[in-house]
N, C-alpha and C positions, 0 to 999 in steps of 0.2 A: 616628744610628740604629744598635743596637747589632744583629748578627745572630746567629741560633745555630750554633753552630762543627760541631756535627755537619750541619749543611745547608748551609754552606756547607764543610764538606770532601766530603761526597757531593758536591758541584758541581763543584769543582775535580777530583775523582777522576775524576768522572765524564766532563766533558770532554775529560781528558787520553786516559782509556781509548778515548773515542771517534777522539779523534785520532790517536791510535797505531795504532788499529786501521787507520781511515782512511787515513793513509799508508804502512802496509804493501800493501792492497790496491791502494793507486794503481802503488804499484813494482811488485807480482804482475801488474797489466792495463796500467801504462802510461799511468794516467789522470792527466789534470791532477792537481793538487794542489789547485787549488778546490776540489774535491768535500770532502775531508777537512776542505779550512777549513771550509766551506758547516756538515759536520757538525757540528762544533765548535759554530759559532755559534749552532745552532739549539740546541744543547743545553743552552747558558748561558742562551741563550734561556726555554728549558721551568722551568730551574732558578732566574731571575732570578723568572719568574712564579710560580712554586710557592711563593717564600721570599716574597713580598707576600701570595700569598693567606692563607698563616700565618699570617704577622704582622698582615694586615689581622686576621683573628678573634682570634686571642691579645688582639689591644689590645681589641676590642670587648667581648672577655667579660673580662678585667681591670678595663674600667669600671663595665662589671654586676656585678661580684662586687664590688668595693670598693666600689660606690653603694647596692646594692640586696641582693644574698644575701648575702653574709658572715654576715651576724644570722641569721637564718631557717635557714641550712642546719647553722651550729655547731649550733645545738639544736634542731635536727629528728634526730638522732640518738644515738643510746645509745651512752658507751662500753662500753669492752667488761668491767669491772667497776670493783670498789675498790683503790687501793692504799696501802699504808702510807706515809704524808709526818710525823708529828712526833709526838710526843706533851704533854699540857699536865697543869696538875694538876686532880684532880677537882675537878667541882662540884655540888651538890646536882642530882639528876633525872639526871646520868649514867647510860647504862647499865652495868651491875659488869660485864656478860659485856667490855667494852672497858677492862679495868684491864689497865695494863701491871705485871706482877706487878716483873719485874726491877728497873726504874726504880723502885721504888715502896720495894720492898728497901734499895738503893743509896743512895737522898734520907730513906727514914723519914717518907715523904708520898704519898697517894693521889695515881696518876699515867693521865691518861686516855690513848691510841694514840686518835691521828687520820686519818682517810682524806681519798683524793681519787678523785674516779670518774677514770679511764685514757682521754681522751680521743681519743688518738690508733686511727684507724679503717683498715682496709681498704678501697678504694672501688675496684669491679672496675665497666667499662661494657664492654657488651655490642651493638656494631651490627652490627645484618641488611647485607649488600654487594650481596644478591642483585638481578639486573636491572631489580625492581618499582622501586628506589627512584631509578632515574633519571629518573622520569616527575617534573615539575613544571611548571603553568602560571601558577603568579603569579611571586615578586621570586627563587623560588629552587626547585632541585631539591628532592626529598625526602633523598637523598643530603648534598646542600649544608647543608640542615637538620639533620639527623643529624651533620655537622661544628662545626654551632653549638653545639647541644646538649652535645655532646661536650670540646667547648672550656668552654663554661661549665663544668660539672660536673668538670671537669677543674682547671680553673681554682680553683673551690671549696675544693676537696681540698689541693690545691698550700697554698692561704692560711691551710687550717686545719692544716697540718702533717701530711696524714695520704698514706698509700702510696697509687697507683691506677694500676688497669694495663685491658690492653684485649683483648679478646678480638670478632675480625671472624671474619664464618662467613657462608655460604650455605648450600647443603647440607651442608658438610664446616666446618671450622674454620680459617681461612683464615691468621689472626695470632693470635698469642697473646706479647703483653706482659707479664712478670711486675708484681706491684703495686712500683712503685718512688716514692721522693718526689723533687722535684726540677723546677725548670723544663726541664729536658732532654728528661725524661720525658713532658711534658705537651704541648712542641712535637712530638715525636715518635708520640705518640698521634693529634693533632690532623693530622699531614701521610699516616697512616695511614690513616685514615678521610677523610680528602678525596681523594686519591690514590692508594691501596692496590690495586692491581691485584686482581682474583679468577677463579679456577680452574674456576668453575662459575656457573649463571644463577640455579639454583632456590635453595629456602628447606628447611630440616630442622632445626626445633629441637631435636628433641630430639638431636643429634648436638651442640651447644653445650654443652647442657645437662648435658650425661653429662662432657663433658669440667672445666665447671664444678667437677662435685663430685671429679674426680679432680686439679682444678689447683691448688684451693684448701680447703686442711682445715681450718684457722681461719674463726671468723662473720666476714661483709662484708658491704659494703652493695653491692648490684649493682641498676644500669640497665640493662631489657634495650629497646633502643629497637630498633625496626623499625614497618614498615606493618602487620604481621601479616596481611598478605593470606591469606584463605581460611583462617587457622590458627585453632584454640584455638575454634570456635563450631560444630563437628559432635557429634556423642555424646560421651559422658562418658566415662574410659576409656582413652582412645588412648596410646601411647607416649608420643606430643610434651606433652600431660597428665602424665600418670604423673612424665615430667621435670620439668616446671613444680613440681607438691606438691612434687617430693622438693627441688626446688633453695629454693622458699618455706618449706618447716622449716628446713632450717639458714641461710640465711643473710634480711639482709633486703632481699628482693627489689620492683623500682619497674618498672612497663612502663609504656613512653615510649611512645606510638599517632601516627604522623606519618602524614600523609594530608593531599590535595591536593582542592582543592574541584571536579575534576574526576570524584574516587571519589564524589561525593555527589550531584549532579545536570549531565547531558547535556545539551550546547547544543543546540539546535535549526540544527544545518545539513549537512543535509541527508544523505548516503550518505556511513557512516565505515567506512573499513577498518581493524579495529582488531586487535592481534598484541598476544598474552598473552607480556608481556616474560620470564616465568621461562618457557616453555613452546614459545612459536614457534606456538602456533595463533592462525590468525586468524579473523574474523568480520565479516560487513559487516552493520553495522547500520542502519537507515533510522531516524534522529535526528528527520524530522519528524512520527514519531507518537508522536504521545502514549503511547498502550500502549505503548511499547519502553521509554520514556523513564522512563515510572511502575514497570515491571517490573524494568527496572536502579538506580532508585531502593528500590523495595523488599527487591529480593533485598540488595542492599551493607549497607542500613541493619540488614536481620534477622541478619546475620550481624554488625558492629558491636554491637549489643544482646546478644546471644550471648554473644559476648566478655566483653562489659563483666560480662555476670552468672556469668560461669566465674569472672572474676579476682577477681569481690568474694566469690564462696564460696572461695576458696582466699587468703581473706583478701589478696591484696597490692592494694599501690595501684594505682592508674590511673589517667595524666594522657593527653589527649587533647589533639596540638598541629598546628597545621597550615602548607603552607609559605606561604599569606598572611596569615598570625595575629601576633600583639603575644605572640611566644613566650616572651619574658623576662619578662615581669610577669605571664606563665601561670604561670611556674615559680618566678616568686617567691612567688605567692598559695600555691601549691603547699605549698613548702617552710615556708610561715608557719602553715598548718593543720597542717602534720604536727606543728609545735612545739608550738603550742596543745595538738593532742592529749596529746604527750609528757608538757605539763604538769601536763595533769589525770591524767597516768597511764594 
């Protein structure tokens, strides 16, 4: 079993820094030397855990991508033009504007220049870190889903040769990965968005957004995956808007919607104390009436609906995944109608 050298030199670093530090303090207070071991161990510990859970998704979305997306996601996308690869000699129905004058000179024979579309893409993903996304009640967080996601898509990119980098935010912008190719790159995204400490609770897209268009001047293809709690379904207008148009003209933009089937209908039991994860208010709601239960169904779904009719006037896509869903053959069907589309043009 092969591992990645930058996670386990973070490990080994990391370890030793703890144990250093750890037995300097012991000689400052006097204290056993367990403590330091104790440290130590625990931290190989966290580090042995973190390099499985890696590895565990890296293998899972290498299966998916080599079984099932490979096809679907290479041409579900445009490159980014033509470029010059050979030239042949004419043949009747050529077009003249593509006669290579020089060669044609040189041989004393009509000579066509041939292209190839420029395959190679930018692929920027975009995850929300903020505190909504640690709620999950089925097989996985929303968070944890967001890691899958991200692995795939990641994974993708990696196999079709193309750059991708990451960009984590809450309210502020938390990581920012340049687009680089490479499995380095893609374990390293992947241990980011699974683990990636953050500075803040709340959500501010448009603070991503903005950085978006100042991080990357070239067209990409960007996943912006989050819950989109409360966002993007109030008036028309708004800053966090205003970012979205501006980031869907220039580049081509995909919103990933991950929600947990507990955003969509309340169990019936009984008196819930419930604390708004980006915000710290809470609320105690009485689950076994039905009006609570219809009114919080209603309000989440009109705001979902909202959404979904902003993102289709501002032309981008919208897939909609959830953490007890068959998320990969979501995203395979996904990526196989964008081709279809591609192909009718």
């Amino acid at each position: 079993m092969e591992f990645d050298p930058f996670l386990v030199l973070l490990s080994v670093s990391g370890a030793t820094l703890l144990l250093g530090v750890g037995l300097w303090v012991d000689r400052l207070l006097k204290r056993p030397r367990v403590v330091a071991v104790a440290a130590q161990d625990a931290a190989l510990a966290r580090t042995r855990d973190l390099i499985k859970r890696v590895r565990r998704i890296e293998i899972a979305s290498r299966r998916t991508v080599n079984n099932q997306l490979a096809g679907s996601y290479h041409s579900s996308f445009k490159g980014r033009g033509m470029s010059f690869s050979d030239v042949r000699p004419y043949a009747p129905g050529d077009e003249v504007r593509f006669i290579d004058w020089n060669v044609t000179a040189r041989t004393g024979d009509l000579h066509i220049k041939q292209f190839v579309e420029e395959r190679e893409l930018t692929v920027l993903i975009m995850v929300d870190m903020s505190a909504s996304l640690d709620v999950g009640t089925r097989q996985r967080t929303k968070r944890e889903l967001a890691a899958e996601l991200t692995a795939l898509l990641a994974m993708s990119a990696m196999r079709n040769q193309d750059k991708v980098g990451l960009i984590t935010f809450t309210d502020r912008v938390e990581t920012f990965l340049p687009p680089r190719k490479g499995r380095g790159q893609v374990l390293r995204i992947i241990r980011e968005v699974l683990t990636g400490k953050r500075a803040a609770s709340g959500t501010d897209f448009e603070v991503p957004l903005k950085h978006l268009a100042t991080s990357l001047r070239r067209q990409a293809v960007v996943f912006l995956v989050s819950d989109f709690a409360g966002a993007f379904c109030g008036a028309p207008g708004s800053p966090e808007e205003r970012a979205l148009r501006a980031a869907g003209r220039r580049h081509d933009l995909i919103c990933l919607e991950i929600g947990d089937p507990l955003e969509r209908e309340l169990p019936s039991v009984g008196l819930l104390d419930v604390v708004d994860a980006e915000t710290g208010r809470r609320r105690l709601l009485d689950t076994t009436s039905s009006a609570v239960r219809s009114a919080y169904r209603n309000r989440l779904g009109e705001e979902r609906a909202a959404r979904a009719e902003k993102f289709r006037r501002l032309s981008l896509d919208h897939l909609v995944l959830g953490t007890g869903d068959d998320n990969q053959s979501a995203l395979v069907r996904f990526f196989a109608n964008r081709a279809r589309r591609a192909a009718r043009g």
